[in-house]
DSSP file (Angstrom, degrees, kcal/mol; ACC not computed):
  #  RESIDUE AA STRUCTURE BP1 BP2  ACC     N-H-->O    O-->H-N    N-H-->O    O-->H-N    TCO  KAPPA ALPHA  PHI   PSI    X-CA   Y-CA   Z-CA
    1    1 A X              0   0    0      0, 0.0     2,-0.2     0, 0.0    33,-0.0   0.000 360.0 360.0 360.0 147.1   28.8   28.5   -0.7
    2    2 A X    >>  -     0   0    0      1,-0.1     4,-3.3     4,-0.0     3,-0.8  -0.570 360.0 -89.1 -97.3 154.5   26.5   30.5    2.0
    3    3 A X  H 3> S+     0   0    0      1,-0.2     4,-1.2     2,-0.2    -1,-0.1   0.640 120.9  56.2 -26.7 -36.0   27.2   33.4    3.9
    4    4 A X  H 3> S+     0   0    0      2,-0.2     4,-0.6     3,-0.1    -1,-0.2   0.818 108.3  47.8 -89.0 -27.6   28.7   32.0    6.7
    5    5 A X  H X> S+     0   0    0     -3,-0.8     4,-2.3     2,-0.2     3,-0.9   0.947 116.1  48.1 -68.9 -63.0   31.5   30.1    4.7
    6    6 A X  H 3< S+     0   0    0     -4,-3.3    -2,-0.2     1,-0.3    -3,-0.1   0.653 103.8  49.3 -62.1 -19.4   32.2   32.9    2.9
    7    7 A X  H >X S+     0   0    0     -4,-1.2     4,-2.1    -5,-0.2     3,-1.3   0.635 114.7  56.1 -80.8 -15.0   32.5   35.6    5.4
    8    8 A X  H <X S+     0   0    0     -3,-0.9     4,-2.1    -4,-0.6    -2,-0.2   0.891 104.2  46.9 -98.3 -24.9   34.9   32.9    7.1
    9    9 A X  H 3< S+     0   0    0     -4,-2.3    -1,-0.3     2,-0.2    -3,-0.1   0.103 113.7  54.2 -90.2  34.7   37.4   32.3    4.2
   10   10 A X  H X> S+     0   0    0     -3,-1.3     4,-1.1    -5,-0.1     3,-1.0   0.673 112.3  41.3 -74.0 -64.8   37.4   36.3    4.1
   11   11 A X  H 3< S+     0   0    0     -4,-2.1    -2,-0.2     1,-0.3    -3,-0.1   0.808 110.8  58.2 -42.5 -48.4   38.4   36.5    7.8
   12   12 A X  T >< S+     0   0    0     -4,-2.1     3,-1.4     1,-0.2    -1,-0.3   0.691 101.7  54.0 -77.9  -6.4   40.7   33.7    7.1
   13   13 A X  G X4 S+     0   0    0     -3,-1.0     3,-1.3     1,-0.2    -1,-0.2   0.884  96.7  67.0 -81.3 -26.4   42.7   35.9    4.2
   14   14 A X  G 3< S+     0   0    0     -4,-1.1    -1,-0.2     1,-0.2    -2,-0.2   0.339  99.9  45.9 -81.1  19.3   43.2   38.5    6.5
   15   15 A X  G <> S+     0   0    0     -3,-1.4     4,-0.9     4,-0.1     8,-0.4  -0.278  77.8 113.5-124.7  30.1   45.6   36.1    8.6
   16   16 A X  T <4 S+     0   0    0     -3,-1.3    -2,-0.1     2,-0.1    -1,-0.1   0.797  82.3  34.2 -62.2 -19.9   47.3   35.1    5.3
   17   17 A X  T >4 S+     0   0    0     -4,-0.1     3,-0.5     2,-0.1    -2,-0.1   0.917 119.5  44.7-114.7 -90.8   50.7   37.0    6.6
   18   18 A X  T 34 S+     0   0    0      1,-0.3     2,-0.5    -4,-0.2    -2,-0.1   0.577 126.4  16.7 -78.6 -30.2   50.7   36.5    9.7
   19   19 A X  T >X  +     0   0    0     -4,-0.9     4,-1.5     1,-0.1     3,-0.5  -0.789  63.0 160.8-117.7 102.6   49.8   33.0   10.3
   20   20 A X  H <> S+     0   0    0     -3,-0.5     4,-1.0    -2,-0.5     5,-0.2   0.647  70.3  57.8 -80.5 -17.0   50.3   31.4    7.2
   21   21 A X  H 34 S+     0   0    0      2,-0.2    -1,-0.2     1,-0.1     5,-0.1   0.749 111.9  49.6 -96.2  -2.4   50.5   27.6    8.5
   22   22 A X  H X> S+     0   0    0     -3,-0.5     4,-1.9    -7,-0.2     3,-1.0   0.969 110.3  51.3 -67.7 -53.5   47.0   28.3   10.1
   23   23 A X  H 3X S+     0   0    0     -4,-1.5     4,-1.4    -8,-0.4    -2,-0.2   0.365 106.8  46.2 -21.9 -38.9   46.0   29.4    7.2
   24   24 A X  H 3X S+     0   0    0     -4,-1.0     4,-1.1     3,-0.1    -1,-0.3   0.415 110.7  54.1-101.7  -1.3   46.9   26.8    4.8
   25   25 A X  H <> S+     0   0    0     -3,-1.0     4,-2.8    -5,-0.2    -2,-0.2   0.835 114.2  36.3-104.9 -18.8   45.6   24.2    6.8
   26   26 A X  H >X S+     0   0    0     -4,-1.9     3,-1.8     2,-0.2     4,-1.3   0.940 108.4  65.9 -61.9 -72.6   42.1   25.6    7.3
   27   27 A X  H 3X S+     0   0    0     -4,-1.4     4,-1.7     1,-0.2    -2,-0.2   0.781 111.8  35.0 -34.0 -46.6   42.3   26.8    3.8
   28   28 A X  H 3X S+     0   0    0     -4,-1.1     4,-3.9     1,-0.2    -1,-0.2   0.958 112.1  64.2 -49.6 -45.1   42.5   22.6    2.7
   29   29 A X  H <X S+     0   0    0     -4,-2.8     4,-0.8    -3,-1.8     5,-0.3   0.813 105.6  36.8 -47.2 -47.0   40.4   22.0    5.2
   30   30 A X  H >X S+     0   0    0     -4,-1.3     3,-3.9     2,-0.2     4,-3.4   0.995 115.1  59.2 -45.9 -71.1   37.6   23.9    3.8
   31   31 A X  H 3X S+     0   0    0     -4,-1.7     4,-1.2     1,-0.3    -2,-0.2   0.801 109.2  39.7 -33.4 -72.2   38.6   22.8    0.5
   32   32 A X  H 3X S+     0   0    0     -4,-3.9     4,-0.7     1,-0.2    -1,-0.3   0.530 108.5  56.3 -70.6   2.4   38.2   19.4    1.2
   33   33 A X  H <X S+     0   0    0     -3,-3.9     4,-1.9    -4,-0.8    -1,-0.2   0.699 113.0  47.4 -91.2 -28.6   34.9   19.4    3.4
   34   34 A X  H  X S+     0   0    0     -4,-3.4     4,-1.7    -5,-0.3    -2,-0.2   0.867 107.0  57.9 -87.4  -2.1   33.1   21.4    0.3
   35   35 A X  H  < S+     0   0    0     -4,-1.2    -1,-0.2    -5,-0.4     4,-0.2   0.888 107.0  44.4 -69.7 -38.4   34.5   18.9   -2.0
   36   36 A X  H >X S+     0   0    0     -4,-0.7     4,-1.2    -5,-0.2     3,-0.7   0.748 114.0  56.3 -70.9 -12.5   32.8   16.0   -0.1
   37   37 A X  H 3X S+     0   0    0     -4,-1.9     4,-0.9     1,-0.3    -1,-0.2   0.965 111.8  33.9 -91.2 -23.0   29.8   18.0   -0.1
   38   38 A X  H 3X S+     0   0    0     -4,-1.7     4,-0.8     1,-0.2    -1,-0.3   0.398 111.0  66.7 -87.2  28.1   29.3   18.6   -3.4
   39   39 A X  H <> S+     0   0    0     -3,-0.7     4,-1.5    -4,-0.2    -1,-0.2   0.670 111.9  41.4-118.6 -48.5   30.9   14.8   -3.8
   40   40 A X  H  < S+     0   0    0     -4,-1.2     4,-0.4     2,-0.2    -2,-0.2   0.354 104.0  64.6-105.2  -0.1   27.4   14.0   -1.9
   41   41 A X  H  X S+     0   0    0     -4,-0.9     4,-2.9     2,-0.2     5,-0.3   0.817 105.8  46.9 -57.5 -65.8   25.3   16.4   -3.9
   42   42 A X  H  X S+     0   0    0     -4,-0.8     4,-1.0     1,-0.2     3,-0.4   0.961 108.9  49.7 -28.6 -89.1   26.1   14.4   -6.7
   43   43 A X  H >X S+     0   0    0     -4,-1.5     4,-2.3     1,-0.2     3,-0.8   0.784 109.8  52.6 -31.0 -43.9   25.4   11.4   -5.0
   44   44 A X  H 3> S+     0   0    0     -4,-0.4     4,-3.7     1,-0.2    -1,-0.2   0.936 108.8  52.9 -59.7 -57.6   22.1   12.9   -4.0
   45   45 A X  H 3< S+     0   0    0     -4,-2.9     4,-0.5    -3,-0.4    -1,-0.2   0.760 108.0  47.6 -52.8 -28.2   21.2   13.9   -7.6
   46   46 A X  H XX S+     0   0    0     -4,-1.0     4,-2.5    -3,-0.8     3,-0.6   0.848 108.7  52.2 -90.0 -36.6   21.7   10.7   -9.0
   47   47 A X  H 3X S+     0   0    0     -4,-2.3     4,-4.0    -5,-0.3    -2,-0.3   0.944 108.1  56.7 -61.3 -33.8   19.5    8.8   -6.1
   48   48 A X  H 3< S+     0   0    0     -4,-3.7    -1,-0.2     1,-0.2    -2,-0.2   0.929 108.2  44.3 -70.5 -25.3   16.6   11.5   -7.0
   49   49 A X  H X4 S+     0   0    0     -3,-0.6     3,-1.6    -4,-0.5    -1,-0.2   0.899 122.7  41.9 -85.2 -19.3   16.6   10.3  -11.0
   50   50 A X  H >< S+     0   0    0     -4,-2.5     3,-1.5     1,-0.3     4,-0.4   0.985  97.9  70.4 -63.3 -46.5   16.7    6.5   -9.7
   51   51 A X  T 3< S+     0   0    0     -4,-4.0    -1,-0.3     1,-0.2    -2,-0.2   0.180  92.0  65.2 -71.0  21.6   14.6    7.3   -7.5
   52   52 A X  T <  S+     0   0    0     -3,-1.6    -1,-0.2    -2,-0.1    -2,-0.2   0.216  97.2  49.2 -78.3  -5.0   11.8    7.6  -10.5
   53   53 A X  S <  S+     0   0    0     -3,-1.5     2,-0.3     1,-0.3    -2,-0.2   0.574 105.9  55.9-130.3 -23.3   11.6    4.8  -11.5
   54   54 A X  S    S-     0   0    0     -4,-0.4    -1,-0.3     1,-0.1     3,-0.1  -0.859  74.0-109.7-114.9 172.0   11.1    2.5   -8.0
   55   55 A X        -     0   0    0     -2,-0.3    -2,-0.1     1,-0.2    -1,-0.1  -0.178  54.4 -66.3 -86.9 157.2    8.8    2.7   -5.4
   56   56 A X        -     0   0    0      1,-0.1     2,-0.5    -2,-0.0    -1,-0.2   0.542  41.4-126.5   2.2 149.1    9.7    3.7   -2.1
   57   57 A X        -     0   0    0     -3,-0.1     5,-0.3     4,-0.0    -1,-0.1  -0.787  28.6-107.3-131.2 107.9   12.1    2.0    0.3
   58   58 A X     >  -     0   0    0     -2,-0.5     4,-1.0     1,-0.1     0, 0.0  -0.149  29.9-123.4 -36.2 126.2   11.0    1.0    4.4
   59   59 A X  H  > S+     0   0    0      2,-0.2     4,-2.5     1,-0.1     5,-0.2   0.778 110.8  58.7 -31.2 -56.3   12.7    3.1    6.3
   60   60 A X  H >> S+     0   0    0      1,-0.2     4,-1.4     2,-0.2     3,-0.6   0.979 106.5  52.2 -40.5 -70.3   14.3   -0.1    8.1
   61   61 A X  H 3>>S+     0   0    0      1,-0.2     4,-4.4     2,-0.2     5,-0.6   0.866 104.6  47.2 -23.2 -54.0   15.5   -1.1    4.9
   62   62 A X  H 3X5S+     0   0    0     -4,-1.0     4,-3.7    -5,-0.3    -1,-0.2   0.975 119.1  48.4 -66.7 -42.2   17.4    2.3    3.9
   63   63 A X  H <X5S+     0   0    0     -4,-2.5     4,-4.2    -3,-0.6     5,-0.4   0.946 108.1  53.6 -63.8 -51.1   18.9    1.9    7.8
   64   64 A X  H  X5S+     0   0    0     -4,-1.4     4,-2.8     2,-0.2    -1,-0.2   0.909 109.5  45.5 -13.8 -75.8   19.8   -1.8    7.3
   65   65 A X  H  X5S+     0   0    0     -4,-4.4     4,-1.8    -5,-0.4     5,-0.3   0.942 114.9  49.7 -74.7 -37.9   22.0   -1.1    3.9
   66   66 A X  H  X<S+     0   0    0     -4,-3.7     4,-1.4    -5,-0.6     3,-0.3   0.999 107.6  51.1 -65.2 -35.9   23.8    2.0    5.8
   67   67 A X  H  < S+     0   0    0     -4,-4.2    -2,-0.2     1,-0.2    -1,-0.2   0.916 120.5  41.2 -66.0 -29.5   24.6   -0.2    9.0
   68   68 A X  H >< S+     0   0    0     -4,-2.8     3,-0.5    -5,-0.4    -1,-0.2   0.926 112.3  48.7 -78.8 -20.3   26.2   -2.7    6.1
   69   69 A X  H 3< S+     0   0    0     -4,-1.8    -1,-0.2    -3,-0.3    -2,-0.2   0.591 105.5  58.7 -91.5 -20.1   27.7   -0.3    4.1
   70   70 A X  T 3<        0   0    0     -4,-1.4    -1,-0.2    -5,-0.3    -2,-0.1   0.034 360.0 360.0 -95.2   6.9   29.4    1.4    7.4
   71   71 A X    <         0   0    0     -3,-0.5    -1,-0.2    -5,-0.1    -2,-0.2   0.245 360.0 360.0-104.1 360.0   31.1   -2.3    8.0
């Protein structure tokens, strides 16, 4: 996590008390945005060893399969 994530679930312990239903619902929130990222780290990690073994892909292309894949 970076700095800025971490000073904010600091900030956010010191309204553990007193507002606790903010609190838990940020607290997921967080939780579940760093899950997807490292959910897309992954993903990222695997496309760089694939990506070792073929060539390049046109830029069109790569835009193409996201506009299908987003249907």
């Amino acid at each position: 996590m970076n700095a800025k994530t971490l000073k904010f679930m600091e900030d956010l312990e010191k309204i553990k008390t007193t507002h606790p239903n903010i609190h838990k619902i940020w607290s997921a929130y967080i939780a579940t945005r760093i899950l997807n990222l490292d959910k897309s780290i992954d993903k990222g990690r695997a496309m760089l060893a694939a990506s070792q073994n073929i060539p390049d892909i046109p830029r069109e292309d790569i835009l193409l399969l996201l506009a299908f894949s987003n249907t």
